[in-house]
C-alpha positions as CSV (number, residue, x, y, z in Angstrom):
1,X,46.9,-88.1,40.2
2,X,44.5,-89.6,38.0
3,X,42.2,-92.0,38.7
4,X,41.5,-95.5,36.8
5,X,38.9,-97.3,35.9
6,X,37.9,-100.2,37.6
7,X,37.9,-103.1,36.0
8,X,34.7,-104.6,34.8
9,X,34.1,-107.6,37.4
10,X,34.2,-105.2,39.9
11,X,31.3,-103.3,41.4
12,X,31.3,-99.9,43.2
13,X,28.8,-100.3,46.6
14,X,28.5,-97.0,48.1
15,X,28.8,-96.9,51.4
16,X,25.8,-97.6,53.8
17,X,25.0,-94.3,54.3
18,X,24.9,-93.8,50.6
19,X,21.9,-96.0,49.7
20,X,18.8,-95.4,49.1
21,X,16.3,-96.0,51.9
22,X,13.7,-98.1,51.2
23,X,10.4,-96.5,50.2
24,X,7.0,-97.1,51.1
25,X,6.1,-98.6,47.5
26,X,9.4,-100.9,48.6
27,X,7.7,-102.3,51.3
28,X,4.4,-102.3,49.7
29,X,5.8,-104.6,47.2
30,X,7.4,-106.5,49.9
31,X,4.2,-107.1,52.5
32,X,2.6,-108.0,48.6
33,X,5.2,-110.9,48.2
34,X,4.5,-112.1,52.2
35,X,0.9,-112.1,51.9
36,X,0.6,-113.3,48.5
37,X,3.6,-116.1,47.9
38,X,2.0,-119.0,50.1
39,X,-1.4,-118.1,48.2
40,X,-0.1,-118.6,44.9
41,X,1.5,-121.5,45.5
42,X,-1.0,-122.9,47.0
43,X,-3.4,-122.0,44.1
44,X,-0.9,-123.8,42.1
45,X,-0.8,-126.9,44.1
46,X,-4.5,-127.0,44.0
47,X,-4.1,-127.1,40.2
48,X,-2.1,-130.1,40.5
49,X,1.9,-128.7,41.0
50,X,4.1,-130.3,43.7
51,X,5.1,-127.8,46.6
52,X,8.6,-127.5,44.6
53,X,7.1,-126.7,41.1
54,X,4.2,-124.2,42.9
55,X,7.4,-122.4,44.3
56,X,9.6,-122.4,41.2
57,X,6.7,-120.9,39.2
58,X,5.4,-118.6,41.8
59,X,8.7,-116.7,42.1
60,X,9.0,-116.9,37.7
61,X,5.7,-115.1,38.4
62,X,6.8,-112.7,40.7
63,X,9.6,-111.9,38.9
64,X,7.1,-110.6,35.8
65,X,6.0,-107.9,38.5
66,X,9.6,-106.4,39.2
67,X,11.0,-103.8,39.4
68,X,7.9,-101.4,38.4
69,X,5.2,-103.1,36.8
70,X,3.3,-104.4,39.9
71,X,2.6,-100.7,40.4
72,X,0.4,-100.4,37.2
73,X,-1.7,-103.2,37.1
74,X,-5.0,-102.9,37.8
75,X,-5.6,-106.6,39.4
76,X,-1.9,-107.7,40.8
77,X,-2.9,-111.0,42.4
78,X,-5.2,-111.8,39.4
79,X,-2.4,-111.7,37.1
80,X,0.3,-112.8,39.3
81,X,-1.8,-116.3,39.0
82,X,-2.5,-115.9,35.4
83,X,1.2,-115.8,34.9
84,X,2.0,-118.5,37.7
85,X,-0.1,-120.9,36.1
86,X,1.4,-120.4,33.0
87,X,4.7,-121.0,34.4
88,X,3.9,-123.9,35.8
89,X,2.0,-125.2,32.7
90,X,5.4,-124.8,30.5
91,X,7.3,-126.6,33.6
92,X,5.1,-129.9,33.4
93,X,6.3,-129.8,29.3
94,X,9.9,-130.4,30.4
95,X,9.5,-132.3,33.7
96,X,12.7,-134.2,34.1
97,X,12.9,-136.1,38.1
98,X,15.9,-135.6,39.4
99,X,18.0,-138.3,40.6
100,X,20.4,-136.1,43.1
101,X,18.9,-135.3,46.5
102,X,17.9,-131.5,46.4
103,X,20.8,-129.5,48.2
104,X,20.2,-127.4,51.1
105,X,19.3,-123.5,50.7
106,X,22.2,-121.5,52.7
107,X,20.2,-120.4,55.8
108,X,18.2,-123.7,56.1
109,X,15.1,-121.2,54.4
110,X,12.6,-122.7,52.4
111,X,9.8,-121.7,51.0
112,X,7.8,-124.6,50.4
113,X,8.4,-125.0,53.9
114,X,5.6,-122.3,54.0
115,X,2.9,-124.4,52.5
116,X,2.0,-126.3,55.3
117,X,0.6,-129.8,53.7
118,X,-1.4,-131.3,56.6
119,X,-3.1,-134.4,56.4
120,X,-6.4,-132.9,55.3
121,X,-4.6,-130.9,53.0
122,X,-3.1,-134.2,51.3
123,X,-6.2,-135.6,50.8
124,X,-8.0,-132.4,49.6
125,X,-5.6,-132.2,46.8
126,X,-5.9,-136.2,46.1
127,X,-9.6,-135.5,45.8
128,X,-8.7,-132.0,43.6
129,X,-6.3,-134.5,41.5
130,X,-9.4,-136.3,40.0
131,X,-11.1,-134.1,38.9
132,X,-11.0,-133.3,35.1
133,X,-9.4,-130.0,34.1
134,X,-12.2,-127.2,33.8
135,X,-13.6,-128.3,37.4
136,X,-10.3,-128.6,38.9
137,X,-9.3,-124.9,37.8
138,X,-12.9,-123.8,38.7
139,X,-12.5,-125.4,42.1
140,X,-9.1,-123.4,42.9
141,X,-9.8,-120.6,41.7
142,X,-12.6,-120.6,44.0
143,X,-10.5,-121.8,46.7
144,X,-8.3,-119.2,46.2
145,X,-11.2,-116.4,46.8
146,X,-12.2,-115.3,43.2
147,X,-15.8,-115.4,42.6
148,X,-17.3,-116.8,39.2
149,X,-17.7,-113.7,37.5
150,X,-13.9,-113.1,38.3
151,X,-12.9,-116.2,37.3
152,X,-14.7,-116.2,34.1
153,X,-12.6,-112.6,33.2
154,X,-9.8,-114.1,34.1
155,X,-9.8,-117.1,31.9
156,X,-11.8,-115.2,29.0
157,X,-14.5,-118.1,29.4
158,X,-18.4,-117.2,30.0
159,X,-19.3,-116.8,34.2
160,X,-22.1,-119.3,33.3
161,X,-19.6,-122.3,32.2
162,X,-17.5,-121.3,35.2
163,X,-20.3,-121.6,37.6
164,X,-21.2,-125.2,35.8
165,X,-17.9,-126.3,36.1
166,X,-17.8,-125.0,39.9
167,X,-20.9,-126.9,40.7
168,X,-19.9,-130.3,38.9
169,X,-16.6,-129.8,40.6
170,X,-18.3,-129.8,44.3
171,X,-20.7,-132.3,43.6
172,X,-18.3,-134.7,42.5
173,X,-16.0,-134.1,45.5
174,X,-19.1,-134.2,47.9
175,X,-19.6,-137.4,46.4
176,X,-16.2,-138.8,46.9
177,X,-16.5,-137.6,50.4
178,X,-19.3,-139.3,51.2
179,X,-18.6,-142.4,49.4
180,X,-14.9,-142.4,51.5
181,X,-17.2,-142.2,55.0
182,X,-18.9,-144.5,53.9
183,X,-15.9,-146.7,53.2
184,X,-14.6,-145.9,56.3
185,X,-18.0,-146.6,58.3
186,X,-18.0,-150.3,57.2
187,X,-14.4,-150.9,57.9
């Protein structure tokens, strides 16, 4: 009896006792995508992103990392937001709003559901929205736990404009803070 070939829209799956388990750098990869997901996103929504666009370019970023290349790099979470940002950058080129509600994942899953936006998260990222660009990148890249001299490798600029940009960044929010109490005080 001879065998024939399968046709090509069909795909052998072993059995289950056939497949490979899933190895440690597996799960590594996979408790690096739980820990690090909400981060990015929210790094990207600190840059100015909706929850929706911070999720659509996270997961173009962590796509970059698969299936190997996460492995070999020396700062993961560094790059992971390099490329995030960029992603999100070439999405606000071609913005188009949509005029059909957003369908349903199957599962009910979302994971901008996993961005919490509280209320003093709302206004922290109306106050990060008027800042100019430098500060505001400064600001969330310290927000997301870099350090200046960090931040400056990243972006290739000098730590010392970083660190200006940082400290005109807080001063102007510290303002706006006090200057909305203030408000608020006389009301």
């Amino acid at each position: 009896m001879t065998e024939l070939p399968a046709p090509a829209h069909v795909v052998y799956v072993p059995p289950a006792a056939q497949l490979p388990l899933p190895t440690q750098q597996d799960n590594a990869f996979e408790a690096f995508y739980t820990v690090e997901m909400t981060k990015v996103s929210a790094f990207l929504m600190n840059l100015g992103a909706s929850p929706y666009e911070a999720a659509d370019a996270t997961h173009e970023a962590f796509e970059t990392l698969l299936p190997d290349k996460w492995r070999y790099l020396e700062h993961p979470r560094a790059y992971l937001r390099t490329v995030a940002k960029r992603n999100y950058l070439r999405q606000s080129n071609s913005r188009v709003l949509p005029t059909d509600p957003v369908p349903e994942r199957p599962g009910g899953t979302c994971p901008v559901e996993l961005v919490i936006l509280t209320d003093e998260r709302q206004r922290m990222l109306d106050l990060l929205a008027t800042l100019p660009p430098a500060e505001r990148e400064a600001m969330a890249w310290n927000l997301d736990g870099f350090n200046h001299e960090e931040t400056a490798k990243i972006l290739g600029k000098n730590p010392a404009a970083v660190r200006q940009a940082y400290s005109r960044a807080r001063a102007r929010l510290i303002n706006a803070l006090a200057l909305k109490q203030e408000a608020e005080t006389n009301e």
